[in-house]
C-alpha positions as CSV (number, residue, x, y, z in Angstrom):
1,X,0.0,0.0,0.0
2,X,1.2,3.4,-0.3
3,X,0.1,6.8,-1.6
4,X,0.7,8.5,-4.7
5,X,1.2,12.8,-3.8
6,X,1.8,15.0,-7.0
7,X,2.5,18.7,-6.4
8,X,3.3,22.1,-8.6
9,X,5.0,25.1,-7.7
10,X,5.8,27.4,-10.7
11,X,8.0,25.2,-13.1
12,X,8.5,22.4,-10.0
13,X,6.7,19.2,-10.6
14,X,7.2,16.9,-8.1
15,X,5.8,13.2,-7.9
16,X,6.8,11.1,-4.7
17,X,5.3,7.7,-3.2
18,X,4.2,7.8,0.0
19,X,4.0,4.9,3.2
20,X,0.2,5.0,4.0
21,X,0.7,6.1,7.7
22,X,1.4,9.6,5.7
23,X,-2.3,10.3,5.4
24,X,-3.6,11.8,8.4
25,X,-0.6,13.8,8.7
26,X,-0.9,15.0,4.7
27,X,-4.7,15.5,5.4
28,X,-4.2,17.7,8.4
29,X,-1.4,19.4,6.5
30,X,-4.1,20.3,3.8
31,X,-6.6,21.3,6.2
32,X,-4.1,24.0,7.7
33,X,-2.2,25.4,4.7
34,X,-5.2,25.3,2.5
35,X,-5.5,28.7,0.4
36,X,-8.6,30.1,0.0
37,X,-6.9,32.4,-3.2
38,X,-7.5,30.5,-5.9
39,X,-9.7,27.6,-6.6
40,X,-8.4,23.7,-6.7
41,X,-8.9,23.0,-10.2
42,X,-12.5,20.7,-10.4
43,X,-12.1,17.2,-9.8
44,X,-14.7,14.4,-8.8
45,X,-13.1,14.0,-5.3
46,X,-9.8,14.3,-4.8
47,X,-9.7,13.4,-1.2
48,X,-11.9,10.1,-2.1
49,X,-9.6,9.6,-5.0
50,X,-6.9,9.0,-2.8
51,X,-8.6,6.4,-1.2
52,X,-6.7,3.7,-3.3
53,X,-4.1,2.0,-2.5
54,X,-0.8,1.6,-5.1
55,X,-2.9,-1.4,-6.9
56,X,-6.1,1.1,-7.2
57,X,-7.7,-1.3,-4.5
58,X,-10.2,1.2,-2.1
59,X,-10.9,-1.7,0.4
60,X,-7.4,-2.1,1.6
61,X,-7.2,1.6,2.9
62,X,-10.8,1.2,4.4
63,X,-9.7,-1.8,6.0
64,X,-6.8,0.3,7.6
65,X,-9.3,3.4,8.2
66,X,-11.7,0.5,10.1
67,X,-8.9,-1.2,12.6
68,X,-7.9,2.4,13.6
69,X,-11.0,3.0,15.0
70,X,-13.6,1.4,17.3
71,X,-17.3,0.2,16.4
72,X,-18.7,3.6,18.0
73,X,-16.5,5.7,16.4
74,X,-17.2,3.9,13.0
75,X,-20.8,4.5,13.3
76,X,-20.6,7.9,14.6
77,X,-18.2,8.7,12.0
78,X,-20.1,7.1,8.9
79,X,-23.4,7.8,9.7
80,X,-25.5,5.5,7.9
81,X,-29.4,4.5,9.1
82,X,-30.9,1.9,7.8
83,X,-29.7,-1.6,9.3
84,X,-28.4,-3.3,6.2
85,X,-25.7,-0.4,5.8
86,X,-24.7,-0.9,9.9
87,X,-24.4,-4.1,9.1
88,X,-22.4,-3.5,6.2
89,X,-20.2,-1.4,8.1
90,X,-20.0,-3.7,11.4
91,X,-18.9,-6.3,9.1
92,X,-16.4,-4.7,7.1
93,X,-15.4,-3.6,10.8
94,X,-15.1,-7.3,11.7
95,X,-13.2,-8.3,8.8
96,X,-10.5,-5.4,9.4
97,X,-10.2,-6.7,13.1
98,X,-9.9,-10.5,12.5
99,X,-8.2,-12.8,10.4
100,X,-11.0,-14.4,8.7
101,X,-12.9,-12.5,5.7
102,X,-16.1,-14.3,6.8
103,X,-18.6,-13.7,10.3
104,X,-21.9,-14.8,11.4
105,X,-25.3,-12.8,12.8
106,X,-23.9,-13.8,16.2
107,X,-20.5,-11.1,15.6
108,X,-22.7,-8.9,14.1
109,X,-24.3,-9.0,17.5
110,X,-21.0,-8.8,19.6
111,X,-20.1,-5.5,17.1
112,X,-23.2,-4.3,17.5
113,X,-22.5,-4.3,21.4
114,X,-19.5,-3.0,21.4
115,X,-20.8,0.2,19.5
116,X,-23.4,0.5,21.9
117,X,-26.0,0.1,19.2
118,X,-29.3,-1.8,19.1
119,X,-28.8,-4.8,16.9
120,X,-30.8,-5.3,14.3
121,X,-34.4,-6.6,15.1
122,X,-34.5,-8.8,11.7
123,X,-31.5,-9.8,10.9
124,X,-32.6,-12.6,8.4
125,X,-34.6,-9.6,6.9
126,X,-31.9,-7.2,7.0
127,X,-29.0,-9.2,5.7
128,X,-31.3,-10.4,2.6
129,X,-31.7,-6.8,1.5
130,X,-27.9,-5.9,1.9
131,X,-27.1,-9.2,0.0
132,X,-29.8,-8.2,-2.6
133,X,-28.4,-4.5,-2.9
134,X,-24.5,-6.2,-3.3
135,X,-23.1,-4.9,-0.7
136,X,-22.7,-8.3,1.5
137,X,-21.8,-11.8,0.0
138,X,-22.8,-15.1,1.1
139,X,-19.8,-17.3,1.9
140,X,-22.0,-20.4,3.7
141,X,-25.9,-20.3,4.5
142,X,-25.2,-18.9,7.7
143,X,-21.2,-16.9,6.9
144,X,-21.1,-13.6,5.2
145,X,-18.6,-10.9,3.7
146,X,-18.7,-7.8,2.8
147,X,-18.7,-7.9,-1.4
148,X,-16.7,-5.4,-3.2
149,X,-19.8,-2.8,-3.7
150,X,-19.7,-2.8,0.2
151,X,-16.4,-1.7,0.3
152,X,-16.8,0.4,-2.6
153,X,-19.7,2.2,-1.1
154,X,-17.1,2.7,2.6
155,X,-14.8,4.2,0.5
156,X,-17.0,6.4,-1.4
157,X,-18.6,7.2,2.9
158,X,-14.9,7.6,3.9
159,X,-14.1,9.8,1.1
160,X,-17.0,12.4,2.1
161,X,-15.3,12.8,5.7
162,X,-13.2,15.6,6.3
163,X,-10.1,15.2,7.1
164,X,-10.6,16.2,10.9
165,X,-13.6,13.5,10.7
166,X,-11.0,11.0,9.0
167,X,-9.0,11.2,11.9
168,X,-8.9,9.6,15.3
């Protein structure tokens, strides 16, 4: 993983790779040097852009983004309210705190405590509409992981904070 920063200064064009612990501290650079004199030429979303790691795969920097942080902050943080998204995100959180890719409605319910948030009331309900939307993938009848949509759409969450919000 690592980070790609391009920068200009009159005829100075300077391309360097980055380590990805680099981020908060290039984000919080941003934040304070920022000048309000002329306008960053428009782009989709740069910060969101930057949410790719060396192989252009968004999931590995979520997965980072997730383990720094604990299940409160991520649903504080990303505020999402309907259950399949928490679910979405409690999983993805699951998957960047263990080794396994897969979990079961009973982590789901152990993440859900440890945000101090109500469980879902339906699971079966609720993890049949996020598997239906794409965003969570059957592994087993009873296993799931997040898909790449899922990640896809935490990057695209993440990528809307700003960088204080990305932060610890």
């Amino acid at each position: 993983m690592s980070i790609k920063l391009r920068f200009e200064k009159g005829s100075m064009d300077t391309k360097v790779i980055l380590t990805d612990d680099a981020l908060p501290k290039l984000l919080a650079l941003i934040s304070e040097h920022q000048s309000d004199d002329a306008p960053a030429p428009a782009q989709s979303n740069v910060f969101a852009d930057s949410l790719v790691d060396s192989a252009g795969d968004r999931s590995v920097v979520a997965k980072a983004w997730l383990n720094k942080h604990s299940a409160a902050e991520v649903l504080n943080k990303i505020k999402w309210d309907t259950n399949p998204e928490k679910i979405l995100l409690m999983g993805a959180f699951h998957e960047s705190k263990v080794e396994s890719d897969s979990w079961r409605s009973a982590d789901m319910e152990t993440r859900f405590a440890e945000a101090k948030d109500a469980p879902p009331g339906n699971f079966p309900r609720d993890i049949s509409s996020a598997i239906k939307s794409g965003l969570i993938a059957t592994v087993t009848p009873r296993t799931y992981t997040v898909s790449r949509t899922g990640w896809n759409k935490i990057a695209d969450a993440l990528g809307k904070l700003t960088p204080d919000q990305f932060n610890i």
